[in-house]
N, C-alpha and C positions, 0 to 999 in steps of 0.2 A: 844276525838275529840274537836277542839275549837270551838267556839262560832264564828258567825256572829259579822262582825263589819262592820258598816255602818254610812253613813251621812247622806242615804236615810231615812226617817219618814217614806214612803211608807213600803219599804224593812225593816225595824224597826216593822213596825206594824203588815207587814206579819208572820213574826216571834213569834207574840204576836198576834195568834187571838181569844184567850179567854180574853184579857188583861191582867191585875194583875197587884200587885204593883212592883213600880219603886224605884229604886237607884238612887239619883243624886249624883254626884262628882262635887266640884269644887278640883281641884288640883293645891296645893301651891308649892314654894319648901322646904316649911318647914309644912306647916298642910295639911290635908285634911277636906274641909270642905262636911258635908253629908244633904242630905233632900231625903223626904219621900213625896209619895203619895198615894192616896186610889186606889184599885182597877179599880176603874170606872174610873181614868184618869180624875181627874174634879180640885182637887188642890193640891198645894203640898207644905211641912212644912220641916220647916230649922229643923236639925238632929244634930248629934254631931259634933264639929272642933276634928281631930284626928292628935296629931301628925303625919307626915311623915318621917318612916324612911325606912330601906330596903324591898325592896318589900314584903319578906318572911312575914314578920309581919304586913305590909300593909294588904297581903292579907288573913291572919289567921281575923285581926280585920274586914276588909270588910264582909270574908264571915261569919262569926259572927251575921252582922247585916244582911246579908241576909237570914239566915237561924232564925231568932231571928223574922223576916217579911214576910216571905214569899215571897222575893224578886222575880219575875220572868222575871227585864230583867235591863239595868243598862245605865244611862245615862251621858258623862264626855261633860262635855265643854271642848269645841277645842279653843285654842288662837286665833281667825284669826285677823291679822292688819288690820287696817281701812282699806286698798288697797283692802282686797280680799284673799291676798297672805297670806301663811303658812310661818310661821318663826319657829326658833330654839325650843321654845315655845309649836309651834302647834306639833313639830314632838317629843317630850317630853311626848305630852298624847297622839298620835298616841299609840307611844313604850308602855307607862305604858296600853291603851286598849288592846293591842295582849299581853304583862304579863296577867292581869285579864281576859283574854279568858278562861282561863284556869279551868275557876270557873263552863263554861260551858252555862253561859246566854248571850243572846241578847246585843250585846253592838253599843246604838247613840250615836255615837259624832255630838255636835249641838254646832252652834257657839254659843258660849261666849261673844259676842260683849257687853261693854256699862254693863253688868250681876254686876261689882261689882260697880257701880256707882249708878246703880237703887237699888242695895241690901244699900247702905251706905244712899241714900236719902230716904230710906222707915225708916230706922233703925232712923236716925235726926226725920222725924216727928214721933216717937212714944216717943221721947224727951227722947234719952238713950244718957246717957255720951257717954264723945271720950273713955272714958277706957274700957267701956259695948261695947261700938260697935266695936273696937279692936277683943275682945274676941265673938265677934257672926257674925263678918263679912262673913268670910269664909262659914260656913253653910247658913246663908241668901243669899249668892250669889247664892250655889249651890241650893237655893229653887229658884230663881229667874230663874237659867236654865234648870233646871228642869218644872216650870209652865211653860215656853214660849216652850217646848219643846210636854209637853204633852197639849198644846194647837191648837200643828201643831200637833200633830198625831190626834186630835178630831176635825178639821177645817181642815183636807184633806189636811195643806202644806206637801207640796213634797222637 
C-alpha cells in the first residue's frame, strides 16, 4: 500500500501521532541533499548530499538512511514560484514523492521558498569557503526545509 502524500502539516501529523524522526529531502537534478531531526520535532541537521541518479538506487540509498534512523515519515521541498504557482520543477518532486511512497512512510511536501538562500546565508556567516559551501549546500537547505517544516507541525500551521 502507498504512503499518504500531502501539503497538509495537519494531515502530515495525523499520520505521525507518536511523532518520530524525520527525513528531509532537498531534491537537485543532480544530488540529493538529506537532514535529520530528533524524535520530538524540535530541530533538524543537514545529512548527507547524495548523488542523484535513477530512482532504483535513489531509493536503496534513501531507504538505507531510513532504516539506519528510524525514519518514521519523510519530508521533500516542493519548488513553488514566487506566484504561488507549480511549475515543471514542483511536478518533478510531486512524481519523485508518489516513486518513494512506495517505502511506505508519511510523505510532506512543504514549500521550498527562499530554503537555498537562507541555507547559503547561514553557511557565509559560519565563514565556510564558496568551495565548502558548494559541497554542503544541498543538505543545509534540506535542514532549512525540514526546521520550517517541523516548526509548522509543532506551531499548528496548517
Amino acid at each position: 500500500m502507498e504512503a499518504l502524500i500531502t501539503t497538509s502539516a495537519a494531515e502530515f501529523r495525523g499520520a505521525l501521532p507518536q511523532g518520530g524522526a524525520l527525513l528531509g529531502l532537498d531534491l537537485g537534478t543532480q544530488t540529493i541533499g538529506t537532514a535529520f531531526c530528533d524524535a520530538g520535532w524540535r530541530f533538524a541537521s543537514p545529512g548527507k548530499t547524495l548523488t542523484r541518479g535513477k530512482f532504483g538506487a535513489d531509493k536503496v540509498a534513501l531507504a538505507e538512511l531510513i532504516r539506519e534512523r528510524s525514519i518514521q515519515g519523510v519530508v521533500i521541498g516542493l519548488p513553488i514560484n514566487m506566484d504561488g504557482s507549480e511549475g515543471p520543477r514542483s511536478q518533478s518532486s510531486r512524481a519523485y514523492a508518489r516513486n518513494l511512497s512506495v517505502l511506505g512512510l508519511p510523505i510532506l511536501l512543504w514549500d521550498e521558498r527562499w530554503s537555498t538562500a537562507s541555507a547559503e546565508r547561514g553557511l557565509i556567516e559560519q565563514d565556510m569557503s564558496r568551495a565548502r559551501r558548494a559541497t554542503r549546500i544541498d543538505a543545509a537547505a534540506a535542514a532549512v526545509i525540514l526546521q520550517a517544516a517541523i516548526d509548522g507541525l509543532a506551531g499548528g500551521v496548517l
